[in-house]
C-alpha positions in Angstrom: 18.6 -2.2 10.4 15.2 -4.1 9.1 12.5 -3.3 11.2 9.4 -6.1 11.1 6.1 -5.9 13.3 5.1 -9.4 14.0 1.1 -9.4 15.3 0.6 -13.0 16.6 -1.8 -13.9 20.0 -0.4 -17.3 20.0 2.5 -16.8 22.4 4.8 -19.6 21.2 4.5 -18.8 17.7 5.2 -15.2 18.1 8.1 -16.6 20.4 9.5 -18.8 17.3 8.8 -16.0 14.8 10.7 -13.2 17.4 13.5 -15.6 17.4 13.8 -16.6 13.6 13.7 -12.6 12.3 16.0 -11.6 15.1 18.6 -14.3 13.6 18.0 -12.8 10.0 18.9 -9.5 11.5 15.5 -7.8 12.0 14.4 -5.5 14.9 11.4 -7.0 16.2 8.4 -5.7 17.4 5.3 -7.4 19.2 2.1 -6.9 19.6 -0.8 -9.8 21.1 -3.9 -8.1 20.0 -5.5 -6.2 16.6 -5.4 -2.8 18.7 -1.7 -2.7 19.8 -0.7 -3.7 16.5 -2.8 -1.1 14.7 -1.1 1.3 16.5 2.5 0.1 17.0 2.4 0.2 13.2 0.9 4.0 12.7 3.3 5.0 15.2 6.3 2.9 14.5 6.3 2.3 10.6 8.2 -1.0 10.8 9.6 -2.2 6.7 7.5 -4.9 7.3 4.6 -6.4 9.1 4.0 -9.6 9.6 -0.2 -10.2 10.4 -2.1 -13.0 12.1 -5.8 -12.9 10.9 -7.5 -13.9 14.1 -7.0 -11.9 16.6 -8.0 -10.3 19.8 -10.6 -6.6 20.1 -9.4 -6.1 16.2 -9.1 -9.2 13.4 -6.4 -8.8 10.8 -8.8 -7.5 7.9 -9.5 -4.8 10.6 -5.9 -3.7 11.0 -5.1 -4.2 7.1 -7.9 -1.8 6.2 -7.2 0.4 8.7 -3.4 1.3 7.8 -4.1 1.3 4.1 -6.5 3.7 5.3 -4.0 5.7 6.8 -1.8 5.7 3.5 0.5 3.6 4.9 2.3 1.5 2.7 3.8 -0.7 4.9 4.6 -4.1 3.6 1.9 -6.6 5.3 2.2 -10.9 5.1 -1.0 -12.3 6.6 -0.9 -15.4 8.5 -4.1 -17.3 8.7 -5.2 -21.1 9.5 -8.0 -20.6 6.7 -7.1 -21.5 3.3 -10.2 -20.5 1.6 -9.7 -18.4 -1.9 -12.3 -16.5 -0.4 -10.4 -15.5 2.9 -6.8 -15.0 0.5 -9.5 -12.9 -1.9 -10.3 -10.7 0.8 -6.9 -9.8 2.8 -5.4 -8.9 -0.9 -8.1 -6.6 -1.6 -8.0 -4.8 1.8 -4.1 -3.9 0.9 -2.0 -6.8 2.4 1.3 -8.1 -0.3 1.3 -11.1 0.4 -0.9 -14.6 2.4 0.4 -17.9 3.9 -1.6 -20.3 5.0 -1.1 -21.8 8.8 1.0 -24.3 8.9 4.0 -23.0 7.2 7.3 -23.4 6.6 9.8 -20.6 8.3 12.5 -20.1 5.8 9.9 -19.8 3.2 8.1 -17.1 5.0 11.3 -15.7 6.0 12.2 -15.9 2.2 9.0 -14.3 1.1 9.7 -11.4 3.6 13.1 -10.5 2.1 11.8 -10.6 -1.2 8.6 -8.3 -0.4 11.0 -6.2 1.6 13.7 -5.8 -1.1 11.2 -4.8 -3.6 9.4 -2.0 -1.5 13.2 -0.6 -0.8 13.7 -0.7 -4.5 10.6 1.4 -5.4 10.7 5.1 -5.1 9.2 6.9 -2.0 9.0 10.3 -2.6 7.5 12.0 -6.3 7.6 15.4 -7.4 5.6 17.1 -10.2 5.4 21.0 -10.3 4.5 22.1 -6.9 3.2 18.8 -5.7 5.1 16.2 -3.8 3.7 12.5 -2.8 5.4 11.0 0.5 4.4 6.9 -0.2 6.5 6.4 3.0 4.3 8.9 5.5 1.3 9.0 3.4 1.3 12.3 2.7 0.8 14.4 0.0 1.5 18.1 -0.4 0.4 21.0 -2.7 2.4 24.4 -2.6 4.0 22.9 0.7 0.7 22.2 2.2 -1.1 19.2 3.2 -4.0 18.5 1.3 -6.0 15.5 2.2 -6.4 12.3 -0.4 -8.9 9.7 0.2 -7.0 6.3 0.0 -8.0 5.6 -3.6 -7.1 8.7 -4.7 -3.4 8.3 -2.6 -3.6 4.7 -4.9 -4.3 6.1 -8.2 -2.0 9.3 -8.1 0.9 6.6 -6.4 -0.1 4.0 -10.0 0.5 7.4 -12.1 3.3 8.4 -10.9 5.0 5.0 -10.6 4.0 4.7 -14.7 3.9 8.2 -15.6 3.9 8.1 -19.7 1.7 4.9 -20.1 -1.4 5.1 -21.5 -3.2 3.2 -18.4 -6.8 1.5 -19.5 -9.7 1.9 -17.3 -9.4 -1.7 -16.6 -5.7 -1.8 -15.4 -6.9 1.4 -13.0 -9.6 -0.4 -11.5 -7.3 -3.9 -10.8 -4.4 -1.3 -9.1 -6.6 0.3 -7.1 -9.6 -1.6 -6.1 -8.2 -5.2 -6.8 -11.0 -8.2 -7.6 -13.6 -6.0 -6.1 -17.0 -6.5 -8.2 -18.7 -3.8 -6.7 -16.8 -1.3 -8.8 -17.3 0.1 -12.5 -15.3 1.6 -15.3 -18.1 4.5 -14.0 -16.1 4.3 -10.6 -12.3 4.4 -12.1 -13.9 8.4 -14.2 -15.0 9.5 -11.1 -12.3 8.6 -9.3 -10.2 10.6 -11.7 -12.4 13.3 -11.9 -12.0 13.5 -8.0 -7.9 13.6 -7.9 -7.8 16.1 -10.9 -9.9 18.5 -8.6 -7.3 18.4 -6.4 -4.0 17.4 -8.1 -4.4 19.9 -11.2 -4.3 23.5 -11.4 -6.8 24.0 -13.7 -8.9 20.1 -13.5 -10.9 21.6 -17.6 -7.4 21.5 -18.7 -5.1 19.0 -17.1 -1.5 19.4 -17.1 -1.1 15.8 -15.5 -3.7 13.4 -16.1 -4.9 12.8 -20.1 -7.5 11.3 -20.9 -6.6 8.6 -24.2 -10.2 8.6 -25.7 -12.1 4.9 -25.4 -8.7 3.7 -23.9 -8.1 5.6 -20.2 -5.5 7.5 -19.1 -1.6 8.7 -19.1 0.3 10.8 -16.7 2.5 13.3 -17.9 5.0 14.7 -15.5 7.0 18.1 -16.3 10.3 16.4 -15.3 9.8 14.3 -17.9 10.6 17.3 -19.8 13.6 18.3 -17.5 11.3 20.9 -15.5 11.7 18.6 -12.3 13.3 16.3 -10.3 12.6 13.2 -7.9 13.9 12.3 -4.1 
């Protein structure tokens, strides 16, 4: 069954929302307030989240950052009675898929849902390369069977390689994927950043065996299943 989280403090919209899903033949959640939906959402792990900006003891930016910080890649729709480009702007850059604007229209939202949730069904969850293994779903990712900690840009970058291992990926693309609209960041950023994952992805970082660097271009991914050394879940 579809599981969706619906964070709303307005009573009879969550109400109206509860009801719609529930007829579209989701399990709903609830939650009235930033902090029980931060963690109904760790602990839970719904398909699909649906996220009221202003909210009570934690706003929706707050709960957005907080579970990409976690790894989590839980769909997220924020709802919002702002239609600023900077307020859209900001919720896609802290990690939410998709924005509507207060007032809306139900079926479109419930439209927009299925879509966003059939797509993240249809993408891959778990990736294996040589002794590593990336779990997108938990936010996990292991070396040699152990856990080995990834900021969330690194979880971001290794998730874009491995999701278009083979292409030659330019410094600019890395940068969009990973740190969105963001003008505090440099093509400076996207070689460290790299730098930093090799260190912990590659068994010898002087001489990758995953991660390539194209001269004056970026970077491509090569995984040894491409070769038929390896498989994927």
């Amino acid at each position: 069954m579809k599981n969706v989280l619906i964070v709303e403090d307005n009573l009879t919209m969550l109400r109206g929302l509860k009801d719609n899903f529930e007829s579209k033949g989701y399990q709903v959640k609830t939650a009235t307030d930033g902090e029980m939906g931060l963690k109904a959402a760790i602990t839970g792990k719904p398909d699909l989240m649906i996220l009221d900006i202003m909210l009570p003891k934690m706003n929706g930016y707050e709960v957005c950052s907080h579970i990409r910080q976690q790894n989590l890649d839980i769909p997220i729709i924020m709802l919002t009675a702002k239609d600023q480009e900077k307020d859209v702007i900001l919720g896609l850059n802290l990690g939410a898929d998709d924005y509507v604007t207060k007032p809306f229209s139900i079926k479109v939202l419930l439209a927009r849902a299925e879509a966003l949730r059939r797509r993240k069904d249809k993408e891959q969850q778990v990736y294996k390369f040589g002794n590593c293994v990336l779990d997108v779903v938990n936010g996990t990712f292991t070396l040699d069977d152990k856990k080995v900690a990834l900021t969330p840009d690194e979880f971001k970058l290794l998730h874009l390689f491995l999701r278009r291992s083979g292409d030659t990926l330019t410094r600019g693309e890395i940068l969009s994927a990973v740190w969105g609209l963001s003008h505090f960041i440099t093509v400076r950023d996207v070689d460290n950043l790299v730098n930093a994952l090799r260190s912990k992805i590659e068994p010898d970082p002087n001489a990758p065996t995953y991660i390539h660097t194209e001269e004056v271009v970026g970077y491509r991914f090569e995984r040894p299943e491409t070769n038929g050394n390896d498989s994927d879940s």
